[in-house]
C-alpha positions in Angstrom: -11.8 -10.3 20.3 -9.9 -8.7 23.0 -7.8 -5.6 23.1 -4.6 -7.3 22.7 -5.6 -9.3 19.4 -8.2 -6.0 18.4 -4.9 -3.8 17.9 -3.0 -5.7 16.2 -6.1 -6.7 13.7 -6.8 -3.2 12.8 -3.0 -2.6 12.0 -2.9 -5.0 9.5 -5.9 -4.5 7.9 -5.0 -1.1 7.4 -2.0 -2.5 5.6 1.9 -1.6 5.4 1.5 1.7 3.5 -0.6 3.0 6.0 2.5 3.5 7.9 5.4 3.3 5.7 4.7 6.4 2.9 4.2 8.7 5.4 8.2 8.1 7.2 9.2 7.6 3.7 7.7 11.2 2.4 9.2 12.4 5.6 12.9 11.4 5.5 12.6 12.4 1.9 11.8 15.9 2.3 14.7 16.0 5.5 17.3 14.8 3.1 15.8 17.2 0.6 16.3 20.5 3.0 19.1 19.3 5.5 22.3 20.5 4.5 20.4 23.1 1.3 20.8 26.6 0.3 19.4 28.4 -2.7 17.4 26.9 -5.0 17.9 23.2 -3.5 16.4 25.0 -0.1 13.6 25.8 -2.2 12.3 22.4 -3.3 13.2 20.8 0.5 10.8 23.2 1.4 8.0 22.0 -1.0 8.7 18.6 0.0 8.4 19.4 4.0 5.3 21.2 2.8 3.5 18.7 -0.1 5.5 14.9 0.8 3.8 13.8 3.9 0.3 15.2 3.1 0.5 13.9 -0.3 1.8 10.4 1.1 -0.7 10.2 4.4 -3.3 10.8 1.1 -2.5 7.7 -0.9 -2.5 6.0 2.2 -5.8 6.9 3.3 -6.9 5.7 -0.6 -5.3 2.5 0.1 -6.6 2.1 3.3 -10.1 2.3 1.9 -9.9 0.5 -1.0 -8.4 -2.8 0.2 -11.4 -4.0 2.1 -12.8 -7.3 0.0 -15.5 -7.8 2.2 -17.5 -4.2 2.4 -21.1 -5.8 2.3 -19.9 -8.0 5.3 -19.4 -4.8 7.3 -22.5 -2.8 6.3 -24.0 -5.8 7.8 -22.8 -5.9 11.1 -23.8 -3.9 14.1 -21.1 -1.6 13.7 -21.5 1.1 11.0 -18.8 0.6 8.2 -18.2 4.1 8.4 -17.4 4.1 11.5 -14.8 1.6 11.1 -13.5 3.2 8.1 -12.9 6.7 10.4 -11.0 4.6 13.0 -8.5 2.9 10.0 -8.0 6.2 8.9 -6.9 8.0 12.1 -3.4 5.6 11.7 -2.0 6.7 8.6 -3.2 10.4 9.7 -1.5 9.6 13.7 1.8 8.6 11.7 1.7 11.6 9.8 1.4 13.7 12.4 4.5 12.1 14.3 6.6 12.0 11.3 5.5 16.3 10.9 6.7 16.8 14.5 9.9 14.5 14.0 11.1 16.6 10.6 10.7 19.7 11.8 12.4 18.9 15.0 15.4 17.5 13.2 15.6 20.2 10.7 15.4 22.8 13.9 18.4 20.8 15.3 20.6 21.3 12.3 20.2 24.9 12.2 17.4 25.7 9.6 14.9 28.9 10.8 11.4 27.0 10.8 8.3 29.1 10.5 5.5 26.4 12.4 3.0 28.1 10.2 4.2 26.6 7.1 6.1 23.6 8.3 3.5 22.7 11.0 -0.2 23.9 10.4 0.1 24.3 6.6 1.1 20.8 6.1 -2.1 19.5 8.6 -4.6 21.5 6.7 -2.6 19.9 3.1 -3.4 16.5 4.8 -6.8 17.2 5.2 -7.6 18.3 2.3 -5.6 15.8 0.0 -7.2 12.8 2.7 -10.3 13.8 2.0 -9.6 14.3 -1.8 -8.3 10.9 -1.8 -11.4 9.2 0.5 -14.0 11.0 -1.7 -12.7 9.2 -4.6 -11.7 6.2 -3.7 -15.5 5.7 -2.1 -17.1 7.1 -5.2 -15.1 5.0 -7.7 -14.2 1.6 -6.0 -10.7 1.9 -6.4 -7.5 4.0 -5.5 -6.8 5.1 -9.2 -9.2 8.0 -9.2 -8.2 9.1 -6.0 -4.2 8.8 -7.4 -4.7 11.3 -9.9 -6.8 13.6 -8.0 -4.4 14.4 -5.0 -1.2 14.6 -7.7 -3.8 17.2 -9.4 -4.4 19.1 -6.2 -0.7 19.0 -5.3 0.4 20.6 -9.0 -2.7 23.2 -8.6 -1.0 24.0 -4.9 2.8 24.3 -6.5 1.6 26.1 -9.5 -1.1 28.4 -8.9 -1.9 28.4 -4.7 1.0 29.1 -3.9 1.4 32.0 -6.0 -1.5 33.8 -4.8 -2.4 33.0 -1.6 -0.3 33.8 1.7 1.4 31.1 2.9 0.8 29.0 6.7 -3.2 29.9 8.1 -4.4 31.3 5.2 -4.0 28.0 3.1 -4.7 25.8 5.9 -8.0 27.1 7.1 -9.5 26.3 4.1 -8.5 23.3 3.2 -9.2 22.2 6.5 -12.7 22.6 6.1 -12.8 21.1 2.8 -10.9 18.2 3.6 -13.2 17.7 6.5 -16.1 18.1 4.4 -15.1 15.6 1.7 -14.4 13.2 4.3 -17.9 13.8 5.9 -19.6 12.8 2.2 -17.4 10.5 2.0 -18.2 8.7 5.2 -22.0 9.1 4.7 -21.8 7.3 2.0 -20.8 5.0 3.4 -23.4 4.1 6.0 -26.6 1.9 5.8 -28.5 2.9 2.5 -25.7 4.8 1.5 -25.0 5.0 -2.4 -21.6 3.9 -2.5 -20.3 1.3 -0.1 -21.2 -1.6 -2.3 -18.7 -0.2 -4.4 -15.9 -0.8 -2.4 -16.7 -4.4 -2.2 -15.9 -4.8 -5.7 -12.5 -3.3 -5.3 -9.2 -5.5 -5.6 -7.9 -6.4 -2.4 -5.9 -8.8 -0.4 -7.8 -11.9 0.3 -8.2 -12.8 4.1 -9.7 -16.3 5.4 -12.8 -16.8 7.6 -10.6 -16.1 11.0 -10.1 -12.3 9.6 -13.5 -11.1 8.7 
């Protein structure tokens, strides 16, 4: 398989979500805080904060879960995990371009934009919601689990986080580090002799033919 047809491969087996809920959670949240004042300002600015992590999240769970053929992969000379990292660094890639586009765009139409909490708060959110959603869709077989837990983690940032704990670097840190350590367990999991990556296999998918293996 060369480059040209490798690309394009990888694309669609991550599938059309991969892509699509993070722009939609983006444009979402900018027609959310364009144009806002008061208490309408307010909410835009838990959607720039919450929509694209929460969206690059279910992505990630989809990504994961649609594989049919996981005891194909833990087969081949290539470590499944290692494959699953590189799927996930597209919905995570279109996150991070849709971040950067919103905040440029609200920036253009006049809105004072703290890059601590439109920028590095939001990256550590998509961290630790993509790992959230990883961990559970690995432990469980399915994106369901994984669903409920990043909407749970969102509320429990709205409701109580927020309330307590400063706002930009000092949320992000550490969820960074425990979004990256989810995703590490996670992965491991995931390689040879690992306890869940039969799992997956049993997950409902898309079917692909022979040529798409």
């Amino acid at each position: 398989m060369t480059a040209a047809t490798w690309w394009p491969h990888e694309v669609r087996r991550c599938g059309r979500q991969a892509y699509v809920l993070p722009l939609l959670a983006a444009l979402l949240a900018y027609g959310a805080t364009a144009g806002r004042t008061g208490d309408g300002l307010l909410l835009g600015r838990a959607l720039v904060t919450c929509a694209p992590p929460t969206a690059a999240a279910l992505a990630c769970a989809a990504v994961v879960a649609r594989e049919p053929m996981t005891e194909l992969h833990l087969s081949l000379p290539t470590a499944y995990a290692r494959t699953v990292a590189r799927r996930l660094t597209w919905p995570a890639a279109v996150t991070a371009a849709a971040g950067l586009a919103l905040t440029g765009a609200l920036a253009a139409t006049g809105h004072h934009l703290d890059p601590a909490v439109t920028l590095v708060e939001p990256a550590g959110l998509t961290v630790l919601l993509g790992g959230c959603a990883v961990w559970a869709t690995v432990r469980s077989g399915s994106a369901a689990p994984a669903t409920g837990l990043v909407v749970a983690m969102v509320l429990a940032k709205l409701l109580l986080v927020d309330r307590v704990v400063p706002e930009g670097a000092a949320q992000a840190v550490p969820a960074l580090l425990a979004g990256g350590w989810l995703t590490a367990l996670a992965l491991r999991a995931l390689r040879p002799g690992g306890s869940q990556g039969a799992r997956l296999g049993r997950a409902s998918g898309p079917g692909f033919g022979p040529g798409e293996a």
